[in-house]
N, CA, C and O atoms as a MOPAC input file, in Angstrom:
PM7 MOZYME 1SCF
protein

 N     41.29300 1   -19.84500 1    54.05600 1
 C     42.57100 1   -20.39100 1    54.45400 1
 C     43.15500 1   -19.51200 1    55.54400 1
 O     43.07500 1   -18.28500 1    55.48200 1
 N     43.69300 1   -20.10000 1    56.45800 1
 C     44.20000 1   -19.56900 1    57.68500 1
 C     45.39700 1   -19.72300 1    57.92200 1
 O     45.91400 1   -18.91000 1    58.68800 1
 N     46.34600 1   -20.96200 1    57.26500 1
 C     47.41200 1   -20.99400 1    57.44100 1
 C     48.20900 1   -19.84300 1    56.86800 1
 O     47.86000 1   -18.91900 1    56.13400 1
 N     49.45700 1   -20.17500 1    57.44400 1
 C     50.87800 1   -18.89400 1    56.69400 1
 C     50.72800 1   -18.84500 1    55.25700 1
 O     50.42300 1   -19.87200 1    54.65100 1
 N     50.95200 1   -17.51400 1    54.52100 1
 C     51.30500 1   -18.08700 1    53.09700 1
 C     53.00600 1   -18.40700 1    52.70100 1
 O     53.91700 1   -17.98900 1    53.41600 1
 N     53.20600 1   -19.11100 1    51.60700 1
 C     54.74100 1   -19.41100 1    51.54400 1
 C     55.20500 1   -17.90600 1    51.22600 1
 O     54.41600 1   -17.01500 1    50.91100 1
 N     56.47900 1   -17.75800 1    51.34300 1
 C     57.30400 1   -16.84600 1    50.90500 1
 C     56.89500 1   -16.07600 1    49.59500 1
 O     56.54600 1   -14.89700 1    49.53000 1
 N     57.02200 1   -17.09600 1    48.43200 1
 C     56.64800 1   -16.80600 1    47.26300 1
 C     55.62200 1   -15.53500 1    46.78300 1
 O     55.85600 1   -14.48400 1    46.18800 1
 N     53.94700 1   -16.33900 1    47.51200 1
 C     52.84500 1   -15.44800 1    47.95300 1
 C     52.80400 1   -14.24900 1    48.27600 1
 O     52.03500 1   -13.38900 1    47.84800 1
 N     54.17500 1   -14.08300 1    49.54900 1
 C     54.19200 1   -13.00400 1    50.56700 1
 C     54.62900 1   -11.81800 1    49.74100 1
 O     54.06700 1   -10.72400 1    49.78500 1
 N     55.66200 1   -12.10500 1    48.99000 1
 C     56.20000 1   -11.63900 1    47.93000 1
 C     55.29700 1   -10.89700 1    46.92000 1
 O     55.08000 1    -9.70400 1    46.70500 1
 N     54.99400 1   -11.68900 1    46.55000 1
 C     53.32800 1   -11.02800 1    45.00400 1
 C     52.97600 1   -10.56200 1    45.86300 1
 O     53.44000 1    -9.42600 1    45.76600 1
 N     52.19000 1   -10.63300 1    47.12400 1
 C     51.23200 1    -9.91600 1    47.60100 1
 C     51.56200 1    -8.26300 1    48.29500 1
 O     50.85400 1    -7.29400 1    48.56900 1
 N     52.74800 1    -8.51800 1    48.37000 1
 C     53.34800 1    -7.22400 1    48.78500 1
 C     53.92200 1    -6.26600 1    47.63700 1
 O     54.18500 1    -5.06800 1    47.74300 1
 N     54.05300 1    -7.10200 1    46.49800 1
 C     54.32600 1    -6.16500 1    45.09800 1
 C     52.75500 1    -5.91600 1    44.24400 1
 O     52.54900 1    -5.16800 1    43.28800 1
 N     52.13600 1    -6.48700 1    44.69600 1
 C     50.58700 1    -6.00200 1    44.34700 1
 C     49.60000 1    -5.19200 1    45.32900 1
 O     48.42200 1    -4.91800 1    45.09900 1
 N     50.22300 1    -4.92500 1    46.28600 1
 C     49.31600 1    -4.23500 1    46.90900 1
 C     50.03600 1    -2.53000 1    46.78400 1
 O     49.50700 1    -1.42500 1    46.90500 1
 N     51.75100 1    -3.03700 1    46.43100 1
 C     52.70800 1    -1.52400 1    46.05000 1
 C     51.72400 1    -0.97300 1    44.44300 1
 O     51.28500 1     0.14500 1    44.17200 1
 N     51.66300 1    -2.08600 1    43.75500 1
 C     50.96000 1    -1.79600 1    42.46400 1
 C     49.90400 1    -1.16000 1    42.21000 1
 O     49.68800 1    -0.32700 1    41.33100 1
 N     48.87500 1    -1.80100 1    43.44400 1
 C     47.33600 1    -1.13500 1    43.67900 1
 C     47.29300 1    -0.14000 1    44.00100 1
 O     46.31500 1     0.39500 1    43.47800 1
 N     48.05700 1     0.81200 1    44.89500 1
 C     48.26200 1     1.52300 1    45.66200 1
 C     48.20600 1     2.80600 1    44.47700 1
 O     47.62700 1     3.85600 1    44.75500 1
 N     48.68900 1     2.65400 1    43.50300 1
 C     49.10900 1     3.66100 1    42.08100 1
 C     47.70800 1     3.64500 1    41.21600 1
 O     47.43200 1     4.66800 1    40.59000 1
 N     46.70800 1     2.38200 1    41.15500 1
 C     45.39400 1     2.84700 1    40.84000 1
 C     44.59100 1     3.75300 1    41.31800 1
 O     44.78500 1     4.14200 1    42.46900 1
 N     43.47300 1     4.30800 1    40.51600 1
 C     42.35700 1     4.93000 1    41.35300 1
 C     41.10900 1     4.20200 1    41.00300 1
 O     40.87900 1     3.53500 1    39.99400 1
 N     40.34800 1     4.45400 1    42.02100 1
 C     39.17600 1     3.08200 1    42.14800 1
 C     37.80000 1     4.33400 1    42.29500 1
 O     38.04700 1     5.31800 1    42.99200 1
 N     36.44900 1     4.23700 1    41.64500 1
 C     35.60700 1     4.99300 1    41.44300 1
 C     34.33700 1     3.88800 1    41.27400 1
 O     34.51500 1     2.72800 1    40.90300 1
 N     33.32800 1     4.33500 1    41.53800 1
 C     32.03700 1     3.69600 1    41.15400 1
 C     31.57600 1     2.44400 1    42.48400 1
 O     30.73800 1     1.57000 1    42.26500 1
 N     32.17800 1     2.56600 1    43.59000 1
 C     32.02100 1     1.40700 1    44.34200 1
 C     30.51400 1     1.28600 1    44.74600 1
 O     29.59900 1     2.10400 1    44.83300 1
 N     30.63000 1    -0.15000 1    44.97300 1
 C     29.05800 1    -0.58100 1    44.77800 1
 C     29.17600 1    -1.33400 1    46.06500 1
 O     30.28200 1    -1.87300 1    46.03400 1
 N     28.46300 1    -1.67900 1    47.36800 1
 C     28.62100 1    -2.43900 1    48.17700 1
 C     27.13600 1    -2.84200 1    48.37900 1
 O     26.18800 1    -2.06100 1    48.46200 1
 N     27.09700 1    -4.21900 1    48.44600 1
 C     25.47200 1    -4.73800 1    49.17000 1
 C     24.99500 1    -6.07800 1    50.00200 1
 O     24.09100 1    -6.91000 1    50.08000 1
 N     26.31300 1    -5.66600 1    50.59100 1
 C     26.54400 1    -6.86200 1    51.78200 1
 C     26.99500 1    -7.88900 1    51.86700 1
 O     26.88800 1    -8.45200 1    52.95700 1
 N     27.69100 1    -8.57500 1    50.75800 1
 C     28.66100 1    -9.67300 1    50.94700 1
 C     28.86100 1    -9.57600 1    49.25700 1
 O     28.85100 1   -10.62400 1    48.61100 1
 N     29.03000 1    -8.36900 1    48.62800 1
 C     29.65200 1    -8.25700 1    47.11700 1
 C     29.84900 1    -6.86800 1    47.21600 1
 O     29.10600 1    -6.17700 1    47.91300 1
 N     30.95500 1    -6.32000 1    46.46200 1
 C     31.65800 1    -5.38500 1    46.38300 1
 C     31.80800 1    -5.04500 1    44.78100 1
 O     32.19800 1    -5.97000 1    44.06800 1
 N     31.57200 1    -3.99600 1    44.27700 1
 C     32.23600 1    -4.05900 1    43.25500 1
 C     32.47100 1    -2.79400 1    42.45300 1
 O     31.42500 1    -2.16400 1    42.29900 1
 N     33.44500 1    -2.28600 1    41.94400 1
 C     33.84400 1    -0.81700 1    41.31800 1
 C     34.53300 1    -0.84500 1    40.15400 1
 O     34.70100 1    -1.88900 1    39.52300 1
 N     35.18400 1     0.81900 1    39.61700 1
 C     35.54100 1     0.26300 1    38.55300 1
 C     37.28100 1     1.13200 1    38.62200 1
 O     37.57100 1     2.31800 1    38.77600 1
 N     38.05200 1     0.01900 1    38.44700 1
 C     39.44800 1     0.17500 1    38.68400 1
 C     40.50300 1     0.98600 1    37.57000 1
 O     40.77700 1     0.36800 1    36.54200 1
 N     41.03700 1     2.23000 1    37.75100 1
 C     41.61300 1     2.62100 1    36.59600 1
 C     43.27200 1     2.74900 1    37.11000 1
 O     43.67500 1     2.83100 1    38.27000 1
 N     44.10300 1     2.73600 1    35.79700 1
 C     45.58700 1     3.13800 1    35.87600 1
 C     45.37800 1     4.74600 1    35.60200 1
 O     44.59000 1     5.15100 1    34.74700 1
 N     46.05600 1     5.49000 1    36.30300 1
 C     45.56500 1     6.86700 1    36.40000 1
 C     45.95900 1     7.57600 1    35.07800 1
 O     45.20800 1     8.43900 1    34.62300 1
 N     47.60600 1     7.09700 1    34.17200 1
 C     48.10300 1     7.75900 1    32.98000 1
 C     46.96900 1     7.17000 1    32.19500 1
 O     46.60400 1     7.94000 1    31.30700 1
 N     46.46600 1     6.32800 1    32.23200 1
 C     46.07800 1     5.43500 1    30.73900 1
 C     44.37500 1     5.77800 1    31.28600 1
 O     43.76100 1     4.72700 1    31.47100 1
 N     43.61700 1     6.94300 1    31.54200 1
 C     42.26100 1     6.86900 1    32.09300 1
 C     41.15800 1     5.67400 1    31.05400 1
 O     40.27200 1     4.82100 1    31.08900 1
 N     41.89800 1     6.30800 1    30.37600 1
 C     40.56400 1     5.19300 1    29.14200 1
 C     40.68300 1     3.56100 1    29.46900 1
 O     39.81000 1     2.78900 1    29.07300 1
 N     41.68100 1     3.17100 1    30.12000 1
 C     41.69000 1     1.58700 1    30.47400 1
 C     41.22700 1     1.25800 1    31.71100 1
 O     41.88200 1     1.43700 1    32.73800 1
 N     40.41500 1     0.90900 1    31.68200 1
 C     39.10000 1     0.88400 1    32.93500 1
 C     38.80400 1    -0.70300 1    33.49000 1
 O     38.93700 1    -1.51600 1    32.57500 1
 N     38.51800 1    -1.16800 1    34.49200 1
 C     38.52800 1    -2.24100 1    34.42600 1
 C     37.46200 1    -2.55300 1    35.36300 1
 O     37.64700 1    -1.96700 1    36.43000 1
 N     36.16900 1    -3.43100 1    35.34200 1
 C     34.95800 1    -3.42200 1    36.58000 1
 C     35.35200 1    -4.57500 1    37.22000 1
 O     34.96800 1    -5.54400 1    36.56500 1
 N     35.95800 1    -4.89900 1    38.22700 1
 C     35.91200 1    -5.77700 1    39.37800 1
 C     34.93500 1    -6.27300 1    40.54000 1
 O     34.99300 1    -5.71000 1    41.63300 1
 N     34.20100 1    -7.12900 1    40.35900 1
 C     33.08600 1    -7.74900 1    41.18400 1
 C     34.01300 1    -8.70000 1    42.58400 1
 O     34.92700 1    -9.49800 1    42.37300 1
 N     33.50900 1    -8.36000 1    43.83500 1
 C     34.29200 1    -9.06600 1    44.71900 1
 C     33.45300 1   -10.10500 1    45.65400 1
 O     33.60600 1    -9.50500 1    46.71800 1
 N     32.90200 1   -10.91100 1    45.89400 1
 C     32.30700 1   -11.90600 1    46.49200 1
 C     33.25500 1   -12.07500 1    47.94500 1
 O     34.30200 1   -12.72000 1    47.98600 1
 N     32.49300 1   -11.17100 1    49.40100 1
 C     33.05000 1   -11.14700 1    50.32600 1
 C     32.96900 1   -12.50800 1    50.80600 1
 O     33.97100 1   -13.07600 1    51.24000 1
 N     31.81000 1   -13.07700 1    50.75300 1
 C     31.35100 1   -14.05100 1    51.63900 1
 C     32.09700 1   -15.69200 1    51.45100 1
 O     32.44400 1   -16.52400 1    52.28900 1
 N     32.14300 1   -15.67700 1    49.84600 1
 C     32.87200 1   -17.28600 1    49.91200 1
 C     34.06500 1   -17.12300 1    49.04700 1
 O     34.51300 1   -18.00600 1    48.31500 1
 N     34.75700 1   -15.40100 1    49.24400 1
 C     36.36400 1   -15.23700 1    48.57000 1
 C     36.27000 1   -15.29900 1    46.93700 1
 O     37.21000 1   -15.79400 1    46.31600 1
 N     35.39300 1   -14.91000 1    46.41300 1
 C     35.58500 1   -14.63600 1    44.85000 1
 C     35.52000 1   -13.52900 1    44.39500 1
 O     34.66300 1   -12.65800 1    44.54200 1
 N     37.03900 1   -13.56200 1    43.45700 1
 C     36.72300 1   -12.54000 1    42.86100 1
 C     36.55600 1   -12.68100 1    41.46200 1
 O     37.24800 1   -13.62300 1    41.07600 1
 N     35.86800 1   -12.09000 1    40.44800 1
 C     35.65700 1   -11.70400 1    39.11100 1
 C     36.54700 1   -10.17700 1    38.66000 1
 O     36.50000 1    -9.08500 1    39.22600 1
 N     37.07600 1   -10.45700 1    37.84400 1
 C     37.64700 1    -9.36300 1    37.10600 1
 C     38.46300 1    -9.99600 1    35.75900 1
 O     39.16200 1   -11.00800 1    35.80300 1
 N     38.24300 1    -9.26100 1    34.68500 1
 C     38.17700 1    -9.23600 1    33.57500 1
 C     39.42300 1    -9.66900 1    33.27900 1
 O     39.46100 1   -10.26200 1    32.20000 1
 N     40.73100 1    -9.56300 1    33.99900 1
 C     42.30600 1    -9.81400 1    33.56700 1
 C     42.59400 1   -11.42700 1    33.83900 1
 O     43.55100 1   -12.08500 1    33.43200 1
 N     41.28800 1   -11.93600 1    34.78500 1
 C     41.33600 1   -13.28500 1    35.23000 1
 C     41.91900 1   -14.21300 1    35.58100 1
 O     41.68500 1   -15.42200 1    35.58000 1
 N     43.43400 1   -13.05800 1    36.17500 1
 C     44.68400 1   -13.45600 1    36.95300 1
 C     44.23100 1   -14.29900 1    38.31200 1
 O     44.94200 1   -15.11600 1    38.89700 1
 N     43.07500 1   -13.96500 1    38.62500 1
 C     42.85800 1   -14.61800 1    40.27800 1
 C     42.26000 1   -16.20600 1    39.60800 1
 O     42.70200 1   -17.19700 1    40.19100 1
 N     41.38000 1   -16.43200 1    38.53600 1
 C     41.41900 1   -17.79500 1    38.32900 1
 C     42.42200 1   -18.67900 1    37.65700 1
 O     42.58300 1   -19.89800 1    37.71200 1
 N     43.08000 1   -17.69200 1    36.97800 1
 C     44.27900 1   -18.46700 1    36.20500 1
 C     45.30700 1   -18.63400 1    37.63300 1
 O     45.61200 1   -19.79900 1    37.88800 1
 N     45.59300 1   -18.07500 1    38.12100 1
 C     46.87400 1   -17.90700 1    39.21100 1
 C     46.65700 1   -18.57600 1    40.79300 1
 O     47.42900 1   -19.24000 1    41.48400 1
 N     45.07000 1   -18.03100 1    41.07600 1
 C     44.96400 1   -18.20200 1    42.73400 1
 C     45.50000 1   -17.38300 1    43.16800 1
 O     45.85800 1   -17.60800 1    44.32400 1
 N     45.82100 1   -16.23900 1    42.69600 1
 C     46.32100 1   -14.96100 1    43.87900 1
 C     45.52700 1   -14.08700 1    43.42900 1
 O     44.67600 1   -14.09500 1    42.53900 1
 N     45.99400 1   -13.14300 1    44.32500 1
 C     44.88400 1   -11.66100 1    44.29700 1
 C     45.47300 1   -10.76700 1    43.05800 1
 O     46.65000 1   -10.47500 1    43.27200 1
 N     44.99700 1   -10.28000 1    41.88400 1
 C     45.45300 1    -9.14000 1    40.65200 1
 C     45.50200 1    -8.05900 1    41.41400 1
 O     45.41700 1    -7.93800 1    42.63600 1
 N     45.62000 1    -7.43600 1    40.73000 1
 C     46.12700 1    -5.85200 1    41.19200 1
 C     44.70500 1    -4.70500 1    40.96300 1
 O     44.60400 1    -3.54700 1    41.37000 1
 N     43.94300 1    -5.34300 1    40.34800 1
 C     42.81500 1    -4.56300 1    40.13900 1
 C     41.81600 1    -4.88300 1    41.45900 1
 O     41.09200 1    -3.96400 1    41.84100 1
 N     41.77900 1    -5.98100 1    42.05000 1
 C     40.96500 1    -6.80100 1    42.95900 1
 C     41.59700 1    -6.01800 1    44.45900 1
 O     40.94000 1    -5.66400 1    45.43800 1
 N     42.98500 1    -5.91200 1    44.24700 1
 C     43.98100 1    -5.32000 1    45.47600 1
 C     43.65000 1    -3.96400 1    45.86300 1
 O     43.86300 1    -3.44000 1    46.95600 1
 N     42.99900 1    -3.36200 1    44.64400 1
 C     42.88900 1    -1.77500 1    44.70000 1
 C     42.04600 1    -1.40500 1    45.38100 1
 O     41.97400 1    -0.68300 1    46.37600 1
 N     40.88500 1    -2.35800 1    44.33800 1
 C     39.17100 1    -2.57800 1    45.63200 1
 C     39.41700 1    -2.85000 1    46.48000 1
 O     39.30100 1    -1.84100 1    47.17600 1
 N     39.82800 1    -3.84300 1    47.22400 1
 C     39.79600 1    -4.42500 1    48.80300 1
 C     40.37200 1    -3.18800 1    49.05400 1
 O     39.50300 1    -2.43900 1    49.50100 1
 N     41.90000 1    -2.41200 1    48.92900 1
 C     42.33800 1    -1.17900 1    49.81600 1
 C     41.28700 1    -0.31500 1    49.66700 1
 O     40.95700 1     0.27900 1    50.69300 1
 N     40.67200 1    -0.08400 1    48.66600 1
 C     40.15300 1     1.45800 1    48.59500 1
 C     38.70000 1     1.23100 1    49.77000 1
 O     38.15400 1     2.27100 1    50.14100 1
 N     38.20900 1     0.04000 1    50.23700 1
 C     37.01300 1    -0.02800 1    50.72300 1
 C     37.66700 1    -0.24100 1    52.32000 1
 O     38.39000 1    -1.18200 1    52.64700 1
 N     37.24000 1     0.82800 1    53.17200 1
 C     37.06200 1     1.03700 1    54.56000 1
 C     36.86700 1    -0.36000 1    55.13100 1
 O     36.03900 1    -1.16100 1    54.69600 1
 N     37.79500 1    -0.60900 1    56.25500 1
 C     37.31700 1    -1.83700 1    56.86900 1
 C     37.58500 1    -2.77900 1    56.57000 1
 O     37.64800 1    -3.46700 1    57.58900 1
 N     37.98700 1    -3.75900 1    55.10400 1
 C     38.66100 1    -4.97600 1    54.40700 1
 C     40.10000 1    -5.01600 1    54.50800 1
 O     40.86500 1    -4.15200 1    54.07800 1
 N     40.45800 1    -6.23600 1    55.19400 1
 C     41.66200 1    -6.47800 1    55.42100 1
 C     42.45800 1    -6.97200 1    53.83300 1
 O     42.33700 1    -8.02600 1    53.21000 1
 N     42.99700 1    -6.16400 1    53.63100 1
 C     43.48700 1    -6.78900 1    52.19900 1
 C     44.74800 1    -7.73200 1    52.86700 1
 O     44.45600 1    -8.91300 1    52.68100 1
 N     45.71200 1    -7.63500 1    53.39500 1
 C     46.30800 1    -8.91400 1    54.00400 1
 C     45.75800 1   -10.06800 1    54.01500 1
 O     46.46600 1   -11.07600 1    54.00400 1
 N     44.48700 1   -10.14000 1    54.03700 1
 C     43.70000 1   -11.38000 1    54.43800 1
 C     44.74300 1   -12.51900 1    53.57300 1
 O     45.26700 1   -12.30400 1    52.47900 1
 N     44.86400 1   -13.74700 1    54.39000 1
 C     44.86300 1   -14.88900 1    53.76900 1
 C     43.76500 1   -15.69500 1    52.82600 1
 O     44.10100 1   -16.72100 1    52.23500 1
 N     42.51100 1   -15.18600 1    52.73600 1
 C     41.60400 1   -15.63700 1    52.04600 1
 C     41.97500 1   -15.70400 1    50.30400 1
 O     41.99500 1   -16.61200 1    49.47200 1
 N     42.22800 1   -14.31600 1    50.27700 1
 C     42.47000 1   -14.11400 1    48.75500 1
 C     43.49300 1   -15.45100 1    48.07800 1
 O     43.74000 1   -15.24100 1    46.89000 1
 N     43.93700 1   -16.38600 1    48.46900 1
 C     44.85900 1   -16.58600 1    47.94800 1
 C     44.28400 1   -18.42600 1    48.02900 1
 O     43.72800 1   -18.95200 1    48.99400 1
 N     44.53300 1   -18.88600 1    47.10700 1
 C     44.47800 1   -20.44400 1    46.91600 1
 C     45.11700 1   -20.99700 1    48.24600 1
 O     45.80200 1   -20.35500 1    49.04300 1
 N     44.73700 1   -22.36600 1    48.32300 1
 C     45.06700 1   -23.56000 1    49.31300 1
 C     46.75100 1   -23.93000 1    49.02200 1
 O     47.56200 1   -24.16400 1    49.91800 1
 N     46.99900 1   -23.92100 1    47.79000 1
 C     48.16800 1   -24.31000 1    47.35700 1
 C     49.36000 1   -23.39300 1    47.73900 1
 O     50.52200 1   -23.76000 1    47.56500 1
 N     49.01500 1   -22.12900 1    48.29100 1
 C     50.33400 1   -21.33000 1    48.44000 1
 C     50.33000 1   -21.17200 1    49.98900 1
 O     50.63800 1   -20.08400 1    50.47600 1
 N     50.00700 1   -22.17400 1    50.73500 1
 C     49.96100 1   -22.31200 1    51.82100 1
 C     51.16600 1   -22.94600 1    52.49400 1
 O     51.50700 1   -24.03600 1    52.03300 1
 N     51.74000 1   -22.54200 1    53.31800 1
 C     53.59600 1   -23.62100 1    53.50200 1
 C     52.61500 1   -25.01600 1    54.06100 1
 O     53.14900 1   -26.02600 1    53.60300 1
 N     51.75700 1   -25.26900 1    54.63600 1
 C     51.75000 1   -26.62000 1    54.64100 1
 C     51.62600 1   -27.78200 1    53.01000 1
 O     52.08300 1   -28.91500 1    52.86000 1
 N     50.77200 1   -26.84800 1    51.94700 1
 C     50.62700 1   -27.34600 1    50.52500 1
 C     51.95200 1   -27.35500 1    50.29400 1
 O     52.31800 1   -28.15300 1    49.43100 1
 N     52.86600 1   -26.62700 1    50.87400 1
 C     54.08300 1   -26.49700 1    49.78400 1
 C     54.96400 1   -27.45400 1    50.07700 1
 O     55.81100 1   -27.78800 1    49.24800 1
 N     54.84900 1   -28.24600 1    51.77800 1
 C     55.51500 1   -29.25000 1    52.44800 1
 C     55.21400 1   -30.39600 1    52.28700 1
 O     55.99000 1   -31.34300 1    52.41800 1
 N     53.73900 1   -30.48000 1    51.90100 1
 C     53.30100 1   -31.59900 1    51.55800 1
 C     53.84400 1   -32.66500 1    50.11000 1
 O     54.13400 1   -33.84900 1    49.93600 1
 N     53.73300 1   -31.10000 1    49.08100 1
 C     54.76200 1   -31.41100 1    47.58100 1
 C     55.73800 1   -32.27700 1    48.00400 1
 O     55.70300 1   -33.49200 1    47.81200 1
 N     56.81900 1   -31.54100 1    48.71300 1
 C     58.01500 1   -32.82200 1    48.89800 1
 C     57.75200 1   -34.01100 1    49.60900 1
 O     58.57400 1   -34.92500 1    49.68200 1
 N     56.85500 1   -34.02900 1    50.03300 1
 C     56.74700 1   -35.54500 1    51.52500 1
 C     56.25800 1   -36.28800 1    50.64700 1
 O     55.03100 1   -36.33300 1    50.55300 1
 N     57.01800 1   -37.01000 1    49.83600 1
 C     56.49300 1   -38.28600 1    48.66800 1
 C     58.12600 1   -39.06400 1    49.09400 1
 O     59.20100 1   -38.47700 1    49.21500 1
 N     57.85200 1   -40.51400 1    49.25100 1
 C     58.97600 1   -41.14500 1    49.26200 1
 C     59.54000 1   -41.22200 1    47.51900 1
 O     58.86900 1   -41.46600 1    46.51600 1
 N     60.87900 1   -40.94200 1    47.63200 1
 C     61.54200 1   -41.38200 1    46.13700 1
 C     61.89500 1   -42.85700 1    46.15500 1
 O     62.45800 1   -43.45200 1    47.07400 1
 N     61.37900 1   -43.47600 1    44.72500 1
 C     62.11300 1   -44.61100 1    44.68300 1
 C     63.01200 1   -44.92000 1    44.72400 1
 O     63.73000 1   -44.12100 1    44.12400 1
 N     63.80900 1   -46.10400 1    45.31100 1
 C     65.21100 1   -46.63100 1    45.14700 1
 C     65.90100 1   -46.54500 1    44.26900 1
 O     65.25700 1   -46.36200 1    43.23600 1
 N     67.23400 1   -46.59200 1    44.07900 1
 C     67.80500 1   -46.73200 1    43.21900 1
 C     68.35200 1   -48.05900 1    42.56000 1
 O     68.51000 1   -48.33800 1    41.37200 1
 N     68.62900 1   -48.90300 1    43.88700 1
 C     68.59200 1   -50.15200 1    43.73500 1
 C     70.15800 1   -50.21900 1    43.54200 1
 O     70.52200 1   -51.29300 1    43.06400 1
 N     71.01100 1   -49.45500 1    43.76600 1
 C     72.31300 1   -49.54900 1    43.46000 1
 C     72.58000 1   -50.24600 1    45.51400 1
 O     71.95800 1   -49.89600 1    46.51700 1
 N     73.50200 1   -51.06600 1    45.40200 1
 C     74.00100 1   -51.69500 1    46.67300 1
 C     75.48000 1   -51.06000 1    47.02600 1
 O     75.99400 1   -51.21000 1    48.13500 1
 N     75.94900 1   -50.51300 1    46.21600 1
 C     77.08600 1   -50.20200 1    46.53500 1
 C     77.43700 1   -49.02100 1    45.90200 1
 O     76.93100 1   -48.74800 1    44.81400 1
 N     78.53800 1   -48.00500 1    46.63900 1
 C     78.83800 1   -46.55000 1    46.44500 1
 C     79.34300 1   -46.44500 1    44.87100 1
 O     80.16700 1   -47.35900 1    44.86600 1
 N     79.35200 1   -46.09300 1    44.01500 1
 C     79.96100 1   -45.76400 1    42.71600 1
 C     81.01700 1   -44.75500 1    42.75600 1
 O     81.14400 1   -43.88500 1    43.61700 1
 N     81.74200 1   -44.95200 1    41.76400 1
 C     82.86900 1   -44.28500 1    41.54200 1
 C     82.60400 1   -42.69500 1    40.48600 1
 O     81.85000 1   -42.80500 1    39.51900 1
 N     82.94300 1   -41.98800 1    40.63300 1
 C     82.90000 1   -40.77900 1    39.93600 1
 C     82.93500 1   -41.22200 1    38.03600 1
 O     82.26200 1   -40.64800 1    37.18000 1
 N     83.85400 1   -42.30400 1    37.80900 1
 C     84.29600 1   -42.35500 1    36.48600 1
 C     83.03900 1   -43.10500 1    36.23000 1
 O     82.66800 1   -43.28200 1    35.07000 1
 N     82.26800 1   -43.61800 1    37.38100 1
 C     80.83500 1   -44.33500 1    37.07300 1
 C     79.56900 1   -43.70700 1    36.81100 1
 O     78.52400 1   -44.12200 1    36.31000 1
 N     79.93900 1   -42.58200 1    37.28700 1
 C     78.63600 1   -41.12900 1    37.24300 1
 C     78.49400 1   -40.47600 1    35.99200 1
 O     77.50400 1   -40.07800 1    35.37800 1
 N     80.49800 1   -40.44400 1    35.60300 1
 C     79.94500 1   -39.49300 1    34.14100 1
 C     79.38200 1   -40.23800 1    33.08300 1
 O     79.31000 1   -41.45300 1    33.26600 1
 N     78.78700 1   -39.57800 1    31.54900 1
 C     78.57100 1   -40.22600 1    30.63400 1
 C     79.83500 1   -40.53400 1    29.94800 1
 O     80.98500 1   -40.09600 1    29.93200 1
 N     79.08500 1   -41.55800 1    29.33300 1
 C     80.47100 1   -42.14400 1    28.30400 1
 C     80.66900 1   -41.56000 1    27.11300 1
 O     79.80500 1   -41.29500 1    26.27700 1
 N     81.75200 1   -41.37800 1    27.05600 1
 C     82.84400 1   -40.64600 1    26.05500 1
 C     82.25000 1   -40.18200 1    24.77700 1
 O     82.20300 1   -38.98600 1    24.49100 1
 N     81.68700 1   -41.35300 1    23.81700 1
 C     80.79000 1   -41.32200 1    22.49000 1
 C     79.58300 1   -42.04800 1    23.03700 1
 O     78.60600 1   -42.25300 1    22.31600 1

């Protein structure tokens, strides 16, 4: 994906890459269009996490399985892409079709049905009735 991401996106992606930034990343494995290491929170060493990254057609695998449940990039996936020389973690790739501002413009461009009312109503016509 090449388009802009919405706001929303820009948002997570900039509070997950602040997030990643606080991991440490060890064991990296590279072999030409897969990436993969093993991601730790530095207080908690014993919680370890192995992240597999699929350069070539944007997949990632990791165990918290925020990127298939969500379509955005986790914070374990964020750590790898920074910690490896050369990967644009900005990339627009990481991120689903749907958080794209054209997906998000498209949502509203549905005509609403009529209402079928011909004439303006009165306020005492809007509220509900009494009982």
């Amino acid at each position: 994906m090449t388009e802009p991401l919405t706001n929303f996106a820009v948002k997570n992606h900039t509070k997950m890459l602040e997030v990643a930034s606080r991991r440490s990343v060890s064991w990296v494995e590279w072999n030409g269009t897969e990436i993969s290491g093993k991601v730790t929170n530095p207080p908690n060493i014993l919680s370890s996490v192995r992240v597999s990254i699929d350069t070539s057609n944007h997949v990632i695998k990791c165990p918290c399985k925020y990127f298939e449940d969500s379509g955005m990039l986790c914070v374990h996936a964020a750590a790898l892409l920074g910690y490896v020389h050369g990967l644009d973690v900005n990339s627009k790739y990481w991120y689903e079709s749907r958080f794209s501002n054209t997906s998000y413009a498209s949502t509203y461009d549905v005509e609403l049905p009529s209402t079928g009312l011909d004439r303006v109503l009165k306020v005492s016509e809007l509220l509900p009735p009494e009982l």
